[in-house]
C-alpha positions in Angstrom: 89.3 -75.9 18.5 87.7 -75.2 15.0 85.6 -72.5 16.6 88.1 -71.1 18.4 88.4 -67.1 17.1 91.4 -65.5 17.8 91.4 -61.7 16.1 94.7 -60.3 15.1 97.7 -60.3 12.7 99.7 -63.3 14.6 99.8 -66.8 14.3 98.5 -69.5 15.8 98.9 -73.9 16.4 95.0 -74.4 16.2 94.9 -75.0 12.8 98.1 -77.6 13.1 96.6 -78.9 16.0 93.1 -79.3 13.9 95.1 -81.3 11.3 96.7 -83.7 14.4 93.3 -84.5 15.4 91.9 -85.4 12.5 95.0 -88.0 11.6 93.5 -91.7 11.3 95.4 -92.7 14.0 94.9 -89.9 16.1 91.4 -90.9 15.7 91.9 -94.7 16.4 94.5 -94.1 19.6 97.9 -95.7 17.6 99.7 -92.7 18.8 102.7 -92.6 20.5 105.7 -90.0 21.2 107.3 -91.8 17.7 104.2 -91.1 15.8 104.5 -87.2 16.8 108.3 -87.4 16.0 107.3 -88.9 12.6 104.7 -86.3 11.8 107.5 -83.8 12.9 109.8 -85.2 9.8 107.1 -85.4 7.5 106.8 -81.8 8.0 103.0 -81.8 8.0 101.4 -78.9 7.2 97.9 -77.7 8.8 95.3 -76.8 5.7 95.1 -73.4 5.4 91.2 -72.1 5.1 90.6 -70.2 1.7 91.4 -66.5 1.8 88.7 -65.6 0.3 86.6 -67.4 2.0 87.5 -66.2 5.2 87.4 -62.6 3.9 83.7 -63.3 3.0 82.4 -64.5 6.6 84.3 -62.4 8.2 82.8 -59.1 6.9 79.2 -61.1 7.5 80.2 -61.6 11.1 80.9 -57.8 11.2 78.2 -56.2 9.4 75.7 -58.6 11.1 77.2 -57.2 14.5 76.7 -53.3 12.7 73.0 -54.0 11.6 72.0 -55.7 15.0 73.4 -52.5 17.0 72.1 -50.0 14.0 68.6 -51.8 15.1 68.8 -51.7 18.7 70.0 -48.2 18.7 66.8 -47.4 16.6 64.2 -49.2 18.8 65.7 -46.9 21.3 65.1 -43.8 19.7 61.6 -44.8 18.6 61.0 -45.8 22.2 61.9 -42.3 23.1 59.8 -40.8 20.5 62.9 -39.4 18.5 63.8 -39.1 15.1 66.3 -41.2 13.4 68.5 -40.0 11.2 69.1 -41.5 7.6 72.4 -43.3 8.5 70.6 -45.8 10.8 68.2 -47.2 8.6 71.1 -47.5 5.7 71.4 -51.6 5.5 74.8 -51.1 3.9 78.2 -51.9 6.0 81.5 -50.7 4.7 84.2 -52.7 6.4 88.1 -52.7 5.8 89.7 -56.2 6.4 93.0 -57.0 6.0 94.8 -60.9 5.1 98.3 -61.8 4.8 98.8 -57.8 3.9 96.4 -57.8 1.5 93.2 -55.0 2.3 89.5 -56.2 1.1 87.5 -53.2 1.0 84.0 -54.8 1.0 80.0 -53.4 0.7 77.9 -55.5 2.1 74.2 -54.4 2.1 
């Protein structure tokens, strides 16, 4: 479940389900329908990653993807015995994210 990606601006139980998991006695089998009811009550709350955080891998997920397909598409070209043009050997990725309404306008080189 921790690795579990889902992209868009909707929420998800995997990080509540995460935080069940984890509980002490989830994790020694003294669960029962009463201990989910009590959890319930307690109102407990999944942690939330930090914002920025997430902001900062995502953009290196991205601009990883951006310089492994700049790459391949110039192997291709040299393969071919074209010339590349300037904007595919550029190691810098502009990328747009956006959190809880908030846009991150990052560089990443």
């Amino acid at each position: 479940l921790k690795e579990l990606s889902i992209k868009g601006d909707f929420r998800t139980t995997v990080e509540y389900l995460v935080t069940l998991l984890e509980t002490e006695s989830f994790h020694f089998n003294h669960i029962d329908t009463a201990w989910l009811d009590q959890l319930i009550a307690e109102k407990v709350k999944a942690r939330r990653p930090d914002t920025m955080l997430g902001v900062i891998c995502a953009s290196l997920c991205i601009s990883e993807e951006a310089f492994r397909k700049r790459f391949a598409d110039y192997q291709a070209l040299l393969e071919r015995g074209q010339v590349m043009n300037a904007e595919m050997i550029s190691n810098v990725v502009d990328i747009e994210l956006i959190q809880e309404g908030i846009l991150y306008a990052l560089k990443v080189s």
